[in-house]
MIDOSE-1310 file (N, C-alpha, C; in nm, 2 decimals, decimal comma, always signed):
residues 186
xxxx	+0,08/-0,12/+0,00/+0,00/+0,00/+0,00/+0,09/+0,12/+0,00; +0,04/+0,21/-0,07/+0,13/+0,35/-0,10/+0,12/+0,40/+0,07; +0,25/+0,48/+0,13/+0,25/+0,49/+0,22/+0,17/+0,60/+0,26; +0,15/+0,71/+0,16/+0,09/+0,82/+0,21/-0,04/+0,77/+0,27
xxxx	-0,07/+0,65/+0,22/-0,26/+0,64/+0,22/-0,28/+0,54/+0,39; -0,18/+0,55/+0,45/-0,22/+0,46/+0,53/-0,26/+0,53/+0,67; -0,30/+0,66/+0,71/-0,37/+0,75/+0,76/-0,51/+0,70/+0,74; -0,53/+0,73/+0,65/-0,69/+0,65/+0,56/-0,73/+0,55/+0,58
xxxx	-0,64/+0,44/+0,52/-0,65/+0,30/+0,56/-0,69/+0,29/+0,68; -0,61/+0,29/+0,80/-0,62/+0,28/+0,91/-0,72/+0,36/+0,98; -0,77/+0,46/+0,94/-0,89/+0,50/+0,97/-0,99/+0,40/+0,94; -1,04/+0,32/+0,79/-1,15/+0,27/+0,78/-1,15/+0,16/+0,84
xxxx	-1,04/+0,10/+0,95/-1,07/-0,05/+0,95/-1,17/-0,07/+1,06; -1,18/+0,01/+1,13/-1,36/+0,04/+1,23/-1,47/+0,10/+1,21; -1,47/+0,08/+1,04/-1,60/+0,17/+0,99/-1,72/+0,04/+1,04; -1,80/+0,13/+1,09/-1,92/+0,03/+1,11/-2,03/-0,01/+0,95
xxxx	-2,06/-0,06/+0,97/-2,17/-0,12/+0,83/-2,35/-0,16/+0,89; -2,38/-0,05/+0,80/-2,56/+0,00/+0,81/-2,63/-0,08/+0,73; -2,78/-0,14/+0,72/-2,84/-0,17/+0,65/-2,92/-0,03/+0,60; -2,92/-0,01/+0,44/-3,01/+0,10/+0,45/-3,08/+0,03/+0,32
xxxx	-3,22/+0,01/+0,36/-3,31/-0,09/+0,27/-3,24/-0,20/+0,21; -3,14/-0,30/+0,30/-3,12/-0,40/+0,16/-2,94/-0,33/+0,16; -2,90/-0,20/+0,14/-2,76/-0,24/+0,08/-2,68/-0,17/+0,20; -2,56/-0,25/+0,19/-2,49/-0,28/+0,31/-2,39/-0,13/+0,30
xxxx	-2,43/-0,03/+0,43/-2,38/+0,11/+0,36/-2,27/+0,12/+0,50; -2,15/+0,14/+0,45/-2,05/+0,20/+0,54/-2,05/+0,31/+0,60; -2,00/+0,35/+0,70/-2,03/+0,47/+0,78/-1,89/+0,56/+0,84; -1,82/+0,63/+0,78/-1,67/+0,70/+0,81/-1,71/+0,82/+0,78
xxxx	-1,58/+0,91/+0,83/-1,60/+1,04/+0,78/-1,56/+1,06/+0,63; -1,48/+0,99/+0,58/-1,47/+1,03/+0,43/-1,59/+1,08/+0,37; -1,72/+0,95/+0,37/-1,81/+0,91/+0,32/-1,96/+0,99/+0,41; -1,91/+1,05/+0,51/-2,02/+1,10/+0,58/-2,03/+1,16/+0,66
xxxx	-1,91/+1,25/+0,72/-1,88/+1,33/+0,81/-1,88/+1,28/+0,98; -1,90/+1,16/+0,99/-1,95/+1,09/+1,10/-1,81/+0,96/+1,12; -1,77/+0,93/+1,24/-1,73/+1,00/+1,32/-1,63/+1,14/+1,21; -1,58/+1,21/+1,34/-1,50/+1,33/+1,26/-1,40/+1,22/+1,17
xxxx	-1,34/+1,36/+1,09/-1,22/+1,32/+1,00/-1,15/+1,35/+1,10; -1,00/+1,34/+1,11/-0,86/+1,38/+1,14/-0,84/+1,42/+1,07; -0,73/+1,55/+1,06/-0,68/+1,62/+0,97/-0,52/+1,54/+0,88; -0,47/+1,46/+1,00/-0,40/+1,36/+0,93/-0,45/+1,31/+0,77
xxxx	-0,59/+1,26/+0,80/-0,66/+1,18/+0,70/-0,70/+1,30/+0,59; -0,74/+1,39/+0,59/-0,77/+1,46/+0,47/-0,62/+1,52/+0,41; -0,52/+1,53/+0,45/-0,38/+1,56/+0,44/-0,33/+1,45/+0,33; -0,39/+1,32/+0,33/-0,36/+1,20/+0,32/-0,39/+1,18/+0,16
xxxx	-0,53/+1,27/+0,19/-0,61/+1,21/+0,08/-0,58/+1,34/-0,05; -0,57/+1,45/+0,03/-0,51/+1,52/-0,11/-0,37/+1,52/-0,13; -0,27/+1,44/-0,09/-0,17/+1,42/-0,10/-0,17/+1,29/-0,21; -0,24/+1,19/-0,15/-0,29/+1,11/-0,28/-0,33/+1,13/-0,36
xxxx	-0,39/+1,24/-0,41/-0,47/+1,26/-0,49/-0,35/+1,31/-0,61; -0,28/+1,48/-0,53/-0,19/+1,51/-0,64/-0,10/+1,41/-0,69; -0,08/+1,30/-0,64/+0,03/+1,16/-0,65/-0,03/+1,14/-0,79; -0,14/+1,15/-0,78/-0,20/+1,01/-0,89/-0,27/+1,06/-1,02
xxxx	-0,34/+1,26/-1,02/-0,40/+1,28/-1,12/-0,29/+1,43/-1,14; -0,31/+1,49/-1,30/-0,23/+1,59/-1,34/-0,29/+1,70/-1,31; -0,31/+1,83/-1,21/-0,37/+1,93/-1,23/-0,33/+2,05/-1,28; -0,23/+2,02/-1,37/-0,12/+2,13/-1,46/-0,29/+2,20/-1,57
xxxx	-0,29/+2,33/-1,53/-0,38/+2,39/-1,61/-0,52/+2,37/-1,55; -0,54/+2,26/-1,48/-0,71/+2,26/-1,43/-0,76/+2,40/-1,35; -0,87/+2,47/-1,41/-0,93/+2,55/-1,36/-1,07/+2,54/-1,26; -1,10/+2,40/-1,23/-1,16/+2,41/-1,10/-1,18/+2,28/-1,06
xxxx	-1,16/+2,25/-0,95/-1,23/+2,11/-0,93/-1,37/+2,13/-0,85; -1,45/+2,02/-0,89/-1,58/+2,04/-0,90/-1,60/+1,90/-0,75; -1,69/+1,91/-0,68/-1,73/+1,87/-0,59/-1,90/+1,92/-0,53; -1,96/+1,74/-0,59/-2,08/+1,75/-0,51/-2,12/+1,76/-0,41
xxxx	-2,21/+1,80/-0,35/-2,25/+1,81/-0,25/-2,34/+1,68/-0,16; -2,28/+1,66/-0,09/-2,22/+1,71/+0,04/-2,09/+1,65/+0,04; -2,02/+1,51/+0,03/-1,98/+1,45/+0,08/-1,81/+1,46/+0,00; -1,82/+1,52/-0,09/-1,73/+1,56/-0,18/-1,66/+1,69/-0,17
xxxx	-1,74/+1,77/-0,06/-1,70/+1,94/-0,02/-1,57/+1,90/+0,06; -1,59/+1,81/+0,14/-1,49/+1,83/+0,22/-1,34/+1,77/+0,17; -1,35/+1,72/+0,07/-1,22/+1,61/-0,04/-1,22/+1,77/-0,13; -1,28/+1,77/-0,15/-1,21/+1,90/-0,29/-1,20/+2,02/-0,20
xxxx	-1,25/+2,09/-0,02/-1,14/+2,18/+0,03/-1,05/+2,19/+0,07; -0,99/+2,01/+0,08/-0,87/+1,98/+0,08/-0,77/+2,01/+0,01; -0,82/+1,98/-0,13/-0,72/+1,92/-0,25/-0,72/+2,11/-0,31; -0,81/+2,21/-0,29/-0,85/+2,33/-0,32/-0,71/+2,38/-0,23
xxxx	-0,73/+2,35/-0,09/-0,61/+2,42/+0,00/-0,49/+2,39/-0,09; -0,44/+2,27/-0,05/-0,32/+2,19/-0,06/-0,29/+2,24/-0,24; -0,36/+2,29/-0,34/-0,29/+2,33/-0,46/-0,35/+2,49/-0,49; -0,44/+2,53/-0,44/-0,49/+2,69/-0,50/-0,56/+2,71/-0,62
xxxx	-0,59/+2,54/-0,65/-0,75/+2,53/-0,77/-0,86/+2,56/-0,69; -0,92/+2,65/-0,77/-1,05/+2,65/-0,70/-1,18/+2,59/-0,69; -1,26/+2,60/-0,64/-1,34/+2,48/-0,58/-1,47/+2,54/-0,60; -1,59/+2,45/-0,71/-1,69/+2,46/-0,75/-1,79/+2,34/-0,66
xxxx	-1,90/+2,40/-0,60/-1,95/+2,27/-0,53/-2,10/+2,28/-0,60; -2,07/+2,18/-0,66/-2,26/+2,12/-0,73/-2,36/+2,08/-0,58; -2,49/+2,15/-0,60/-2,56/+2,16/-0,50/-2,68/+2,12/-0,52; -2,74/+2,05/-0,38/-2,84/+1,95/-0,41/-3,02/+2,09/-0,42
xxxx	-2,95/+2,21/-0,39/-3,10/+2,29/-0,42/-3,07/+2,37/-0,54; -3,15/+2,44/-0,60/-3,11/+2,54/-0,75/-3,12/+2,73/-0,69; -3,08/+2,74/-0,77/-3,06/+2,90/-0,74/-3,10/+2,96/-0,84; -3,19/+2,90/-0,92/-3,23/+2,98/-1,03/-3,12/+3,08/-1,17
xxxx	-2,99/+3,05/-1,12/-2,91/+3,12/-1,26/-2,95/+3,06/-1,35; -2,94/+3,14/-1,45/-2,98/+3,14/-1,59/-2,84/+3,01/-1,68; -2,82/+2,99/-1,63/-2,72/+2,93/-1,65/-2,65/+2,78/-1,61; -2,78/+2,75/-1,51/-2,76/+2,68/-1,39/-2,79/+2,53/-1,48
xxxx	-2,74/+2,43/-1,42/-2,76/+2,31/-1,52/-2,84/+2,18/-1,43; -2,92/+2,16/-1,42/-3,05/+2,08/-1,32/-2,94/+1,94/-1,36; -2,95/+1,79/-1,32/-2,93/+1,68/-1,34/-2,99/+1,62/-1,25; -3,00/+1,49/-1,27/-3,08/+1,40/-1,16/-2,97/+1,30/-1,12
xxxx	-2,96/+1,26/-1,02/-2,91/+1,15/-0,95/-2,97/+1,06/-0,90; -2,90/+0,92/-0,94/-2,98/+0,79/-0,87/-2,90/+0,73/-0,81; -2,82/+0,68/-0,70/-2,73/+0,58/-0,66/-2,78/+0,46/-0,58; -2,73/+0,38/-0,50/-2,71/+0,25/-0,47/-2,83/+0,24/-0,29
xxxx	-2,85/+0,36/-0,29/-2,94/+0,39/-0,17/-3,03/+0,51/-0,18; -3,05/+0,62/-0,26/-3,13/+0,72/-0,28/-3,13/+0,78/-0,43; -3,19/+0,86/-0,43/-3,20/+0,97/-0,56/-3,24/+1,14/-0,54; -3,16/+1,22/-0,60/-3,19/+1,37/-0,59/-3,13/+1,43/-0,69
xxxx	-3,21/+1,55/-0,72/-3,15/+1,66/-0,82/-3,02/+1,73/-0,75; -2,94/+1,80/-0,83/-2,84/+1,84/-0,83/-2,81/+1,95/-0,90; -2,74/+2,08/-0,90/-2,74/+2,20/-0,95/-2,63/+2,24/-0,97; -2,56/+2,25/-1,14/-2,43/+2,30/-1,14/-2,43/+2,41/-1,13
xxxx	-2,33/+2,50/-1,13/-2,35/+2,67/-1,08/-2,19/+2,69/-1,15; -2,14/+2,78/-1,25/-1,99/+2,83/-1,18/-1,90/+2,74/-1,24; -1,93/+2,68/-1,36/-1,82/+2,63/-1,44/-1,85/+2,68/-1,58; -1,76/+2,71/-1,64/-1,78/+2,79/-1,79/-1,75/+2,63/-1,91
xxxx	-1,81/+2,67/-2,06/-1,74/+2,62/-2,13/-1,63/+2,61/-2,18; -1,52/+2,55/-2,19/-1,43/+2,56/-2,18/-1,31/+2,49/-2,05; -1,42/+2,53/-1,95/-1,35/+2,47/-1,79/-1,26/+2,36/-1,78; -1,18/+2,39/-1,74/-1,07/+2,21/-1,74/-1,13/+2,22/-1,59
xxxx	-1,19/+2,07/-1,59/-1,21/+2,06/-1,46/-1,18/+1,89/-1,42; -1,15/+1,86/-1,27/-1,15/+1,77/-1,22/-1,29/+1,77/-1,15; -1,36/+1,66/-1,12/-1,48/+1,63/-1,03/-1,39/+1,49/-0,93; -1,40/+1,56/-0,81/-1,40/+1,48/-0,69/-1,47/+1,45/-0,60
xxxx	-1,50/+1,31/-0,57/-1,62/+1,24/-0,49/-1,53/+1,13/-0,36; -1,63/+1,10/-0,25/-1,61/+1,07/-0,16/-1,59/+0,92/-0,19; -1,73/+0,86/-0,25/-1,70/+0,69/-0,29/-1,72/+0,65/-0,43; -1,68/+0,57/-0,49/-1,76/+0,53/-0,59/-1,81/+0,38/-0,58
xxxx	-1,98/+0,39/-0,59/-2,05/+0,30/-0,52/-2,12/+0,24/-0,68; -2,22/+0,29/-0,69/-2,31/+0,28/-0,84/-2,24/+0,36/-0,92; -2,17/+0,47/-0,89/-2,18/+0,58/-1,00/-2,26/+0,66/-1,06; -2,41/+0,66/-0,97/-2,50/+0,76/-1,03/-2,46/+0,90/-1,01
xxxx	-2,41/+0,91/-0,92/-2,33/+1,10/-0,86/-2,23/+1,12/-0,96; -2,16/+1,07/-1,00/-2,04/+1,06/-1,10/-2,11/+1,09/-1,21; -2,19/+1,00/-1,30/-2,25/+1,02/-1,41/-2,33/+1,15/-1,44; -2,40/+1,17/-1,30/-2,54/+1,28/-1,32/-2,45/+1,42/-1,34
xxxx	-2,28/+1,45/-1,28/-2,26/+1,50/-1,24/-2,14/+1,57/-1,40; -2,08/+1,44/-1,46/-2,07/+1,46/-1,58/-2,13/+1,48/-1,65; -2,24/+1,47/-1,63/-2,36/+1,50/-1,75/-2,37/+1,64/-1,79; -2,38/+1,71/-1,63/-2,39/+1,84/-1,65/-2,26/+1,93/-1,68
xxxx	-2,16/+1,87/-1,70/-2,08/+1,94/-1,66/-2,01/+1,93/-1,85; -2,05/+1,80/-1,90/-2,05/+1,78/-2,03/-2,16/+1,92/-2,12; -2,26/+1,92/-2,03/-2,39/+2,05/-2,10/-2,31/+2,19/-2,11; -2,24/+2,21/-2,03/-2,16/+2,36/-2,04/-2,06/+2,34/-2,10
xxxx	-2,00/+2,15/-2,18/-1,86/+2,21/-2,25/-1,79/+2,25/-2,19; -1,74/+2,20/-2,07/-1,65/+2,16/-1,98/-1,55/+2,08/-1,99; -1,44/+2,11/-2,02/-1,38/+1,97/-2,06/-1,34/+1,91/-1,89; -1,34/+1,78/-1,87/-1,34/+1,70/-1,77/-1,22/+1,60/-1,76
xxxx	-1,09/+1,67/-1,75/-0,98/+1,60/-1,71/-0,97/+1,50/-1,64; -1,02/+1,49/-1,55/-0,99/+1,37/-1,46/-1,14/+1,36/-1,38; -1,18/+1,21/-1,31/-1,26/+1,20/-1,21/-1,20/+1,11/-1,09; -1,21/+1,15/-0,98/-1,11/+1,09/-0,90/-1,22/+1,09/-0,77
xxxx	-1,23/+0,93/-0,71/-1,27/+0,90/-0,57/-1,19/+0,85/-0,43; -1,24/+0,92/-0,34/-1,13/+0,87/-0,25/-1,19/+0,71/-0,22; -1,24/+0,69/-0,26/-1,25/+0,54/-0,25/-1,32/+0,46/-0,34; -1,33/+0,36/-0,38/-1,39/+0,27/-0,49/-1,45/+0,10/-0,43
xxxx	-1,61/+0,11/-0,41/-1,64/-0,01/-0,36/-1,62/-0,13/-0,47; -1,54/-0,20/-0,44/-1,49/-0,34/-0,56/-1,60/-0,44/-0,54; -1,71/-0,42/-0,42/-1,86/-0,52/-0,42/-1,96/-0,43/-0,47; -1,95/-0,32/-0,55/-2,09/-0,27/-0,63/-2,09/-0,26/-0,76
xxxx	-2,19/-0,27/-0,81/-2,19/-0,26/-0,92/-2,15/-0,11/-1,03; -2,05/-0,08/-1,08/-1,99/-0,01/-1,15/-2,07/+0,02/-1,31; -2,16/-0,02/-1,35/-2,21/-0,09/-1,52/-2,27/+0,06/-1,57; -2,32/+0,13/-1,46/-2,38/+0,31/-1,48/-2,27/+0,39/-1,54
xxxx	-2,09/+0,33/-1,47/-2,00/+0,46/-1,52/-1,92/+0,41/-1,67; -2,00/+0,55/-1,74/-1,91/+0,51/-1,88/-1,77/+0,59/-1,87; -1,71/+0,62/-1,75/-1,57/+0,67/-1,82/-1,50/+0,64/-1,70; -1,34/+0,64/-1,73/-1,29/+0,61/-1,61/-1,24/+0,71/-1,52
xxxx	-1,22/+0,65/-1,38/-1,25/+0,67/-1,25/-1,10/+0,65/-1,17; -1,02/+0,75/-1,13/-0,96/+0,69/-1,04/-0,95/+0,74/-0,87; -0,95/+0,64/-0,82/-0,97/+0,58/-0,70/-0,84/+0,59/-0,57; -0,87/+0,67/-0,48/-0,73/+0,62/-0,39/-0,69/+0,47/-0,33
xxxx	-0,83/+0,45/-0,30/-0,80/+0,30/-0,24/-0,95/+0,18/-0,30; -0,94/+0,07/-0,27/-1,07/+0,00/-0,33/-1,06/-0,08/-0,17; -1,21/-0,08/-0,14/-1,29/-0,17/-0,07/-1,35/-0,23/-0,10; -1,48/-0,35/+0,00/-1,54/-0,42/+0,01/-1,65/-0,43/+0,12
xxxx	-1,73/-0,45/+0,14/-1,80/-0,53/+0,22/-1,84/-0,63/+0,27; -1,73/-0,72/+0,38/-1,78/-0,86/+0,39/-1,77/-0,91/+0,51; -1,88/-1,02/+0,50/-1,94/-1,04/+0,64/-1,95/-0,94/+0,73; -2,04/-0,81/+0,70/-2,09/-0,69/+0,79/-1,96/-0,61/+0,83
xxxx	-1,84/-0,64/+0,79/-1,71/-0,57/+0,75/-1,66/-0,50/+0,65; -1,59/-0,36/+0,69/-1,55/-0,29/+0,56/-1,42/-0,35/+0,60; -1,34/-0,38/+0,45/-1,25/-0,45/+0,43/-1,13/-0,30/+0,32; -1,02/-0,31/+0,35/-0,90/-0,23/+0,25/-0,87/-0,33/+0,21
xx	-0,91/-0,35/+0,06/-0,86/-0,45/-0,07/-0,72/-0,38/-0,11; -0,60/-0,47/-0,12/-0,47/-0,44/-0,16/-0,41/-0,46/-0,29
């Protein structure tokens, strides 16, 4: 395991695991603000991050809401890209780009705001589970002619089904869920 990531690691090996209707949902602060993060751990994760994607020229990274604000004010600190957060209410700009979201436990609309055509943007997310946040999130971001450099999760579940994302994804670490365990796949 890359050494930076083991702050992280070691954080999720007491993540507890929820039933929410049916799918077996983890519970960390990466993924949910619950327990707190350490600031070790978000240090970790945008240090990973610059490791692994090129932000030479990216003019914003993009971060849904909610769970993604706190991974792209990281990665915003730690390099001086600025930080666009897609939001689950609308504000009415004339400009504003609606999408729908569906993932692996809920569905909601989503509201781009504050990326131009043209934008080199990264989009950073907390997990990648189904990929409906990912997709809904490209979609819109495809509508303004955005160009979309990279998409990068701080985690990647290796027990969900992935078949929603048509583009690739990279991931700081890959998990599982087994026997009512979150598991760091190596």
């Amino acid at each position: 395991m890359d050494p930076t990531l083991e702050p992280l690691a070691r954080s999720l090996r007491e993540a507890p695991v929820v039933d929410r209707d049916g799918y077996e949902y983890f519970v960390h602060g990466v993924t949910d603000g619950v327990p707190s993060i350490e600031p070790a751990v978000l240090e970790a994760i945008a240090d990973g991050i610059r490791e692994r994607i090129d932000l030479e020229g990216v003019d914003a990274l993009v971060a849904p809401e909610a769970m993604g604000i706190h991974h792209g004010t990281a990665l915003s600190l730690a390099t001086r890209v600025p930080l666009v957060v897609v939001r689950k209410r609308a504000y009415g700009f004339p400009e504003e780009v609606a999408v729908h979201q569906e993932t692996s436990y809920g569905e909601s609309d989503l509201y781009l705001n504050g990326v131009d055509a043209g934008d080199r943007v990264v989009l950073i997310d907390d997990v990648l589970s189904s990929g409906g946040t990912i997709e809904a999130v490209c979609e819109a971001l495809e509508a303004v002619d955005a160009e979309i450099v990279d998409v990068v999760t701080v985690l990647r579940r290796v027990d969900a089904d992935h078949e929603d994302v048509s583009r690739d994804v990279t991931s700081l670490l890959d998990v599982r869920v087994r026997d009512g365990k979150l598991e760091v796949v190596d």
